[in-house]
ZAMARGU-4260 file (C-alpha; in steps of 0.2 Angstrom, whole numbers, plus 5000, padded with zeros to 4 digits):
<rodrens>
0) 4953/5077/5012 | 4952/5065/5025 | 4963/5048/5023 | 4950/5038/5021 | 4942/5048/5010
5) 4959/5046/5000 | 4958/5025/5002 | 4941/5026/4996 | 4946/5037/4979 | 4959/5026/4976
10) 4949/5011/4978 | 4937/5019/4965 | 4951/5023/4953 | 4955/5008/4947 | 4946/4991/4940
15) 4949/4977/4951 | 4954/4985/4967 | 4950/4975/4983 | 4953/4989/4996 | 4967/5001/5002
20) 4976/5005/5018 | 4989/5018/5028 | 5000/5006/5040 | 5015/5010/5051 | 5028/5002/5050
25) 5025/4993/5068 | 5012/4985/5057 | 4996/4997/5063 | 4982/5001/5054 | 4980/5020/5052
30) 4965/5018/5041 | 4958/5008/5029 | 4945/5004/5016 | 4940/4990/5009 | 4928/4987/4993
35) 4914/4976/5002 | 4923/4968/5015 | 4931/4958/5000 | 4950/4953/5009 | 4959/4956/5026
40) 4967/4969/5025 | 4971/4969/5045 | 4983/4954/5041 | 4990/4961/5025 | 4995/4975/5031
45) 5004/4965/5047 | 5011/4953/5036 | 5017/4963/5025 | 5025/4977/5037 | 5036/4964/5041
50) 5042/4962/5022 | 5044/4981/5020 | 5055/4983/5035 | 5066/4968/5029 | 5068/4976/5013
55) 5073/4992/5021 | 5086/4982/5031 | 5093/4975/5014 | 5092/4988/5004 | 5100/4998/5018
60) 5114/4986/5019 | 5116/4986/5001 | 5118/5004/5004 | 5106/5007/4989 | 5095/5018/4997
65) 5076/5019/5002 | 5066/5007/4996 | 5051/5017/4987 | 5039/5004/4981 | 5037/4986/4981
70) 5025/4976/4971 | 5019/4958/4975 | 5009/4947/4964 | 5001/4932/4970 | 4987/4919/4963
75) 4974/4927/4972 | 4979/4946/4971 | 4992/4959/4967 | 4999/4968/4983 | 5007/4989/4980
80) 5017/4993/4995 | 5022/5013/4991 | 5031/5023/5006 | 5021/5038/5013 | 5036/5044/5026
85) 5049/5033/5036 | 5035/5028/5045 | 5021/5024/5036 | 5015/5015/5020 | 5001/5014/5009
90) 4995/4996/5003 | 4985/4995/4988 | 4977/4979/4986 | 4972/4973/4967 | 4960/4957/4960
95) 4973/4947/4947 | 4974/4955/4931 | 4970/4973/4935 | 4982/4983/4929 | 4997/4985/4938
100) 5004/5001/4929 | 4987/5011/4935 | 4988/5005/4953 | 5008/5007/4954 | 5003/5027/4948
105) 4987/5030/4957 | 4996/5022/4973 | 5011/5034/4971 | 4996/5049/4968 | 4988/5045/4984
110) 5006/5044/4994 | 5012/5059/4989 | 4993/5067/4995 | 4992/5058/5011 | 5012/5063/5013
115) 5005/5081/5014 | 4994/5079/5030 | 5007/5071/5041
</rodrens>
C-alpha cells in the first residue's frame, strides 16, 4: 500500500480529521493528504518539525529517551505528531472535539505500517 494510500485511510478512519502527512525531520513533505483542501498542511508540518526536533533535544538531555508521540491541541484543531523512524513523522491533523483517543491509536496504526516500507 502506498503512503498516500495509508494518509488517505487514516483520514477516513476518524470523524473530524482534517488531513494527514509523512514529514522529515528537516521539515519536508513526503506525502500528504488532505480532506478537501480544508488546512495547510505544508506549514504544519514545517512548523512543527521544528517542535519535534526540540522535543527530542529535551528529551534527550533529560536523558528520558525517544520521544514517541506528541499531541497538541489548539482552538482551531488538534495536532498528532507520532514517530515513524529517527527521521520521519506522521502528522495527524483533527477538527476540535474529534476524538483524541481514536486519532492517538489510528495515528500509531498507520506509523507502525508506513514504518514497514522504509
Amino acid at each position: 500500500m502506498s503512503f498516500g494510500e495509508i494518509l488517505r485511510e487514516i483520514s477516513g478512519s476518524v470523524t473530524g480529521a482534517l488531513g494527514a502527512m509523512i514529514v522529515g525531520m528537516d521539515g519536508i513533505t513526503v506525502d500528504e493528504y488532505s480532506v478537501s483542501g480544508v488546512t495547510d498542511l505544508q506549514t504544519i508540518g514545517i512548523e512543527y518539525g521544528a517542535v519535534m526536533k526540540e522535543v527530542e533535544n529535551v528529551s534527550s538531555s533529560l536523558e528520558l529517551g525517544k520521544a514517541r508521540e506528541m499531541a497538541v491541541t489548539t482552538e482551531g484543531c488538534v495536532i498528532i505528531i507520532r514517530m515513524i523512524t529517527e527521521e520521519y513523522f506522521l502528522i495527524l491533523v483533527l477538527s476540535p472535539g474529534s476524538n483524541l483517543g481514536k486519532g492517538r491509536f489510528k495515528a500509531r496504526v498507520a506509523a507502525n505500517r508506513i514504518a514497514a516500507e522504509f
